[in-house]
C-alpha positions as CSV (number, residue, x, y, z in Angstrom):
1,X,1.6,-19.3,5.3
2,X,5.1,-17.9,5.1
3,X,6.7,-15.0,6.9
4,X,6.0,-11.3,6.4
5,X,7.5,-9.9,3.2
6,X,7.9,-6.5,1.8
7,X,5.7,-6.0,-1.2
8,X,8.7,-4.9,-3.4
9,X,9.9,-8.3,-2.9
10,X,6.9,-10.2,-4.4
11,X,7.5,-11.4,-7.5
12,X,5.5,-13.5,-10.5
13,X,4.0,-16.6,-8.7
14,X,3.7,-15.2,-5.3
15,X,0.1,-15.5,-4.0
16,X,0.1,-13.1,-0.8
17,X,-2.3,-11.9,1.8
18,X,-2.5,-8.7,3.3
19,X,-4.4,-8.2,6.7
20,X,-4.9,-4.3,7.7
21,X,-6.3,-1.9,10.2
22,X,-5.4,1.5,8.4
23,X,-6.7,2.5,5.1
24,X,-3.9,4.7,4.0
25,X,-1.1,2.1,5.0
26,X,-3.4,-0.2,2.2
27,X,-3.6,1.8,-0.1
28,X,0.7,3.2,-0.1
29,X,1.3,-1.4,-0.1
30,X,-1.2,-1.5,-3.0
31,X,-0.3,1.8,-4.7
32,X,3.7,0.0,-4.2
33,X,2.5,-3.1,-5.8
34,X,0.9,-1.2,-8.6
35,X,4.1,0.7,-9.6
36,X,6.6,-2.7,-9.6
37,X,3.9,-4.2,-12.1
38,X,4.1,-1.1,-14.3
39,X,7.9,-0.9,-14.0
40,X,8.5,-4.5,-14.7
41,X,6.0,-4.1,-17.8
42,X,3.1,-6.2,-16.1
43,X,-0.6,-5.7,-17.0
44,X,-2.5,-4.9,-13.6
45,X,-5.7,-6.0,-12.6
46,X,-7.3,-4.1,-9.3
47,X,-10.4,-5.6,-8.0
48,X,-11.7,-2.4,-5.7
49,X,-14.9,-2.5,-3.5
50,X,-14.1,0.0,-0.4
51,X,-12.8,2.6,-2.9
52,X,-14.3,3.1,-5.8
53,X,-12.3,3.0,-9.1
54,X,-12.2,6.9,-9.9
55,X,-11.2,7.5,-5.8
56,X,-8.5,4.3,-6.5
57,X,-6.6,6.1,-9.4
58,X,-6.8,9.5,-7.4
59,X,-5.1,7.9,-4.2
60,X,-2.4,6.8,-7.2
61,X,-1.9,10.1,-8.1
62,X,-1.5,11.7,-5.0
63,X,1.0,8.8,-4.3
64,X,2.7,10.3,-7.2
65,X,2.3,7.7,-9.6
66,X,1.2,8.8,-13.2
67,X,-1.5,6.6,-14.2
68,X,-3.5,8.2,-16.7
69,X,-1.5,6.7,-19.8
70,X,-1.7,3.3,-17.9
71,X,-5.3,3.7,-17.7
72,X,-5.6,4.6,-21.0
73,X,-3.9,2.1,-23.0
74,X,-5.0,-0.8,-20.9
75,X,-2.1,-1.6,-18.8
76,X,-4.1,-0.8,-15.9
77,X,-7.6,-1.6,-15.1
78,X,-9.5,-1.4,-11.9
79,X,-12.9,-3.1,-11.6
80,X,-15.7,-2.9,-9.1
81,X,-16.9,-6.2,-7.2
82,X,-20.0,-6.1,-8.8
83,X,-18.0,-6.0,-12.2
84,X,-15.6,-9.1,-10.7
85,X,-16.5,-11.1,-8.2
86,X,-20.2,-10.9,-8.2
87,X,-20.9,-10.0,-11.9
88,X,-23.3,-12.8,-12.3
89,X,-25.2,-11.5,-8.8
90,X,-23.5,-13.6,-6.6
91,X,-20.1,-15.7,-5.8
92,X,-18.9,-18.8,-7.7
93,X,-15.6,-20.0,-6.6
94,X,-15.4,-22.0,-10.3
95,X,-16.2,-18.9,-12.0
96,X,-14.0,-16.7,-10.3
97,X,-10.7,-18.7,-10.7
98,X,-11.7,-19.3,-14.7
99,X,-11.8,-15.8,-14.7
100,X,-8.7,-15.0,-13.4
101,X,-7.2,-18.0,-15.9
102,X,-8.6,-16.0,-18.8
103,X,-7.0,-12.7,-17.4
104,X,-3.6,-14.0,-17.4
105,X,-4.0,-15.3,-20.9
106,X,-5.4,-12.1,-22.0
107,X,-2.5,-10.2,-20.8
108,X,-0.1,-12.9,-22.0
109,X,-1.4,-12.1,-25.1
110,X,-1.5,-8.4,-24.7
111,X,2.4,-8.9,-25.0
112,X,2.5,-8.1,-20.7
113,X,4.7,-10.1,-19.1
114,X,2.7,-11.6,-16.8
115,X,-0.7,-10.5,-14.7
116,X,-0.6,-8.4,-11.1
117,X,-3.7,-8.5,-9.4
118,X,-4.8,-6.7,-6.6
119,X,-8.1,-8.4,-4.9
120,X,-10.1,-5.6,-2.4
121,X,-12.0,-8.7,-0.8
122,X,-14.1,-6.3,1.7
123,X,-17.1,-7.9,-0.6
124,X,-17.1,-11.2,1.2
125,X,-17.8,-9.2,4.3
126,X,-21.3,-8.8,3.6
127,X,-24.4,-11.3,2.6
128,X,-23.7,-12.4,-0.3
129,X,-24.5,-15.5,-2.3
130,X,-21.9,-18.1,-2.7
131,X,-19.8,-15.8,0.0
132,X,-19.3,-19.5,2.1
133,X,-17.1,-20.7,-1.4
134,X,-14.4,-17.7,-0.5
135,X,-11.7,-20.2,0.8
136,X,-12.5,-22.8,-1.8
137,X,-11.5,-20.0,-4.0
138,X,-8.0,-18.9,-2.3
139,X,-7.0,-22.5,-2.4
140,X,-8.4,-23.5,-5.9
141,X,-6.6,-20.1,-7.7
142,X,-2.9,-21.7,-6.4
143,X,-2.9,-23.6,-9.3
144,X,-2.7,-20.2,-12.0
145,X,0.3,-19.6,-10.1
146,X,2.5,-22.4,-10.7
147,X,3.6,-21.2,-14.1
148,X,4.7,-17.6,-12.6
149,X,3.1,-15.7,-15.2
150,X,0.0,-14.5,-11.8
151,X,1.1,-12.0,-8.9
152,X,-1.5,-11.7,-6.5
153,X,-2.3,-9.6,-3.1
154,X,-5.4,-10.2,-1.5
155,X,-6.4,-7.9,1.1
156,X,-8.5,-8.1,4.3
157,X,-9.9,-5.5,6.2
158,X,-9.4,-6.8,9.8
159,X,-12.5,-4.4,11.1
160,X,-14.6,-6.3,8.7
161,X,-13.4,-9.6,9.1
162,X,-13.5,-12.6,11.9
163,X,-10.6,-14.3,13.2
164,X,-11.5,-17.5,12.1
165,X,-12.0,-15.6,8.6
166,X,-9.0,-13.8,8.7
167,X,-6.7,-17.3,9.9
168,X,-8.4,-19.4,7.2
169,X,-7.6,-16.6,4.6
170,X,-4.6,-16.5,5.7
171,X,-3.2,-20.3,5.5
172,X,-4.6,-20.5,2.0
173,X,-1.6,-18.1,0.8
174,X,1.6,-18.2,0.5
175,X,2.9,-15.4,2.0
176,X,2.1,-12.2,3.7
177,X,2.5,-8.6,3.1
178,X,2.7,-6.5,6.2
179,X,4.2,-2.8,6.1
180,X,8.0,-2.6,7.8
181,X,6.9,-1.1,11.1
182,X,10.0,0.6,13.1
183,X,8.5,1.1,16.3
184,X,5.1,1.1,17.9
185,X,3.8,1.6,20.9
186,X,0.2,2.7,21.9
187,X,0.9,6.7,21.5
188,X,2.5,5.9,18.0
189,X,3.4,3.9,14.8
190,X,6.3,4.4,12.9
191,X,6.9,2.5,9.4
192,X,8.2,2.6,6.1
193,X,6.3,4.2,3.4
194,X,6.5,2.5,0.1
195,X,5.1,5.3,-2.5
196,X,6.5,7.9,-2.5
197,X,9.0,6.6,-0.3
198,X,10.2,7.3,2.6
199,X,8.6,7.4,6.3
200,X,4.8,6.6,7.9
201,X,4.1,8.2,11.5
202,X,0.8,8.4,13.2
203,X,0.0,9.1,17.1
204,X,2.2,11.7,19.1
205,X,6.0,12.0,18.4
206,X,7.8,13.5,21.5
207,X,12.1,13.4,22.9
208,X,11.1,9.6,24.2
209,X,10.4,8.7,20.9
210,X,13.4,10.4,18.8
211,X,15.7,7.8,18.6
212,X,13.0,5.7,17.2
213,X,12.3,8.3,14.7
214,X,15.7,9.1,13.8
215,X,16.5,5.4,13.0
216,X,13.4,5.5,10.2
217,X,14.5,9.0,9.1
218,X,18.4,7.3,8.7
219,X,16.9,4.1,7.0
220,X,15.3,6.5,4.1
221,X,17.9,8.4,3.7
222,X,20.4,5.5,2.8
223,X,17.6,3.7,0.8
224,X,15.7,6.4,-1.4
225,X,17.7,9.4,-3.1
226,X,14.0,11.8,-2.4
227,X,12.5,11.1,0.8
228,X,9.0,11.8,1.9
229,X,8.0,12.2,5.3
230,X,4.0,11.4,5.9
231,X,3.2,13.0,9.6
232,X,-0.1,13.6,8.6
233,X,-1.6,11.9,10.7
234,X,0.9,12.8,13.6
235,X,-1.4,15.6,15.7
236,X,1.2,16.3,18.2
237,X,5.0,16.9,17.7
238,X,7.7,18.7,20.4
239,X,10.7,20.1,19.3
240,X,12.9,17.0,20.1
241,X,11.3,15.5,17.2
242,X,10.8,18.2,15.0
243,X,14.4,18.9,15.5
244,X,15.1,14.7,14.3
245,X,13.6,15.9,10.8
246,X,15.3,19.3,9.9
247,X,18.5,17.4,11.1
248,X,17.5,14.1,9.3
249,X,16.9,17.0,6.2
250,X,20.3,18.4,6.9
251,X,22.3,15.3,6.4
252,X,20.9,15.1,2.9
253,X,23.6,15.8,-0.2
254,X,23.0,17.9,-2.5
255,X,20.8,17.0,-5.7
256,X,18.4,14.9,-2.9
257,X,15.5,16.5,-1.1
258,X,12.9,15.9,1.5
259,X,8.8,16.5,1.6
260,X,7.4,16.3,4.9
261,X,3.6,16.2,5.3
262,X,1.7,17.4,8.5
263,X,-1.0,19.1,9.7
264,X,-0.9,23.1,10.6
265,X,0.1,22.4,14.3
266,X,3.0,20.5,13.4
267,X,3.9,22.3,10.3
268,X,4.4,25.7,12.8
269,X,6.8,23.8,15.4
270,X,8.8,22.1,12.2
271,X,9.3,26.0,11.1
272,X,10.3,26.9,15.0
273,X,13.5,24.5,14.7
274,X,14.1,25.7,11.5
275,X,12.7,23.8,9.1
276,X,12.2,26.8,6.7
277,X,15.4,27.5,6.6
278,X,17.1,23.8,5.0
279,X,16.8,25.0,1.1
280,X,16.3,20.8,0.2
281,X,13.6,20.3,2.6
282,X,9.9,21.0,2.1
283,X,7.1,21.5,4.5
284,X,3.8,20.8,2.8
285,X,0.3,21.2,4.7
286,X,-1.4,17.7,4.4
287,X,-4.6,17.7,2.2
288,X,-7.5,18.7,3.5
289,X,-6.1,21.0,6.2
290,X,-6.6,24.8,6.1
């Protein structure tokens, strides 16, 4: 297995795993993968069992991606398990990898590129027949990847998963995926968010933690020209920190802007440094907040 990588730097041939504990830190890698593949003119393939398909092309959206037209026309489809890897009622390693074979050919056909496909593999959690032929399968599928025309991200739940599981999957891949995390501690987690992009915070960001924050905040600004600040998942915030966005906001030059998410409780002490008052900086209430 090779070092961590960034999932913007995966490229045709690269067979990676992705282990996780947070479902929205998925589903911003995945949503990133996703986008590369329709930039680069790739047809993409997403194997969903946690999410179902219609919830999997929402969380796109609200990522900001436009999807409907890829949806439409075929560049992007998204499958169930029960339409993938158990469509004949159980698992067969043999099956599965010819399928994937026919996929690539399909889209090589299709005039695509190549073939990205993103494997939800939560299914092999559970009781299922033929579940014991899973690494079998990770090992077998190497081969579709030697003529770089298969891009693949396999991802693990690590609530569902053993050790042994998750270690086994992981030697049978090339490489990892992991998100770029710029601090953590166990208050809170800091790291880059791929789509939109920008910066990841969850936990309790006080004055011990601003230099921390203020390093993630410079990193976006030099790297994206909009950045998008996620804190909705951040249910505590002082003024030290608040104060490390509006001035992060500040910095910005014109014709580049910033979106920060958060809850009410942090939205109200962003707008007590000031936040409402920075014309390219936004302060949205995250979803599902009143």
């Amino acid at each position: 297995m090779g070092t961590p990588t960034s999932v913007e730097e995966l490229g045709p041939g690269d067979h990676a795993c992705l282990t996780f504990s947070d479902q929205d830190e998925r589903l911003d890698i995945v949503a990133a993968f996703v986008r590369v593949g329709l930039e680069q003119g790739q047809k993409i393939l997403c194997l969903t069992d946690q999410v179902p398909p219609e919830r999997l092309s929402a969380e796109f959206g609200e990522r900001g991606m436009p999807v409907a037209g890829p949806l439409r026309y075929g560049q992007l489809v998204l499958r169930t398990s029960d339409e993938s890897w158990l469509a004949e009622g159980g698992f067969a390693a043999t099956r599965v990898v010819r399928d994937v074979g026919e996929e690539v050919d399909r889209a090589r056909r299709e005039g695509y590129s190549g073939l990205r496909l993103a494997a939800d593999m939560g299914w092999a959690a559970r009781p299922v027949a033929g579940v014991e032929q899973l690494v079998v399968f990770e090992s077998s599928v190497n081969d579709l990847f030697a003529d770089d025309r298969l891009t693949a991200i396999c991802q693990y739940d690590r609530e569902q998963f053993d050790p042994v599981t998750l270690a086994s999957a992981a030697t049978a891949h090339a490489c990892t995926v992991a998100a770029i995390v710029y601090y953590e501690d166990p208050v809170v987690r800091i790291c880059r968010q791929h789509t939109p992009p920008g910066v990841r915070a969850a936990g309790e960001l006080d004055y011990s933690r601003v230099g921390a924050l203020s390093h993630a905040l410079g990193e976006a600004l030099r790297l994206d020209k909009h950045v998008h600040v996620n804190l909705a998942h951040v249910h505590f915030i002082d003024v030290a920190a608040a104060g490390a966005v509006v001035q992060a906001a500040l910095g910005m030059g014109s014709g580049r802007r910033m979106t920060v998410v958060a809850n009410a409780l942090v939205h109200k002490v962003l707008n007590l440094v000031g936040a409402a008052d920075v014309p390219n900086l936004r302060v949205v209430v995250a979803h599902g907040e009143p």
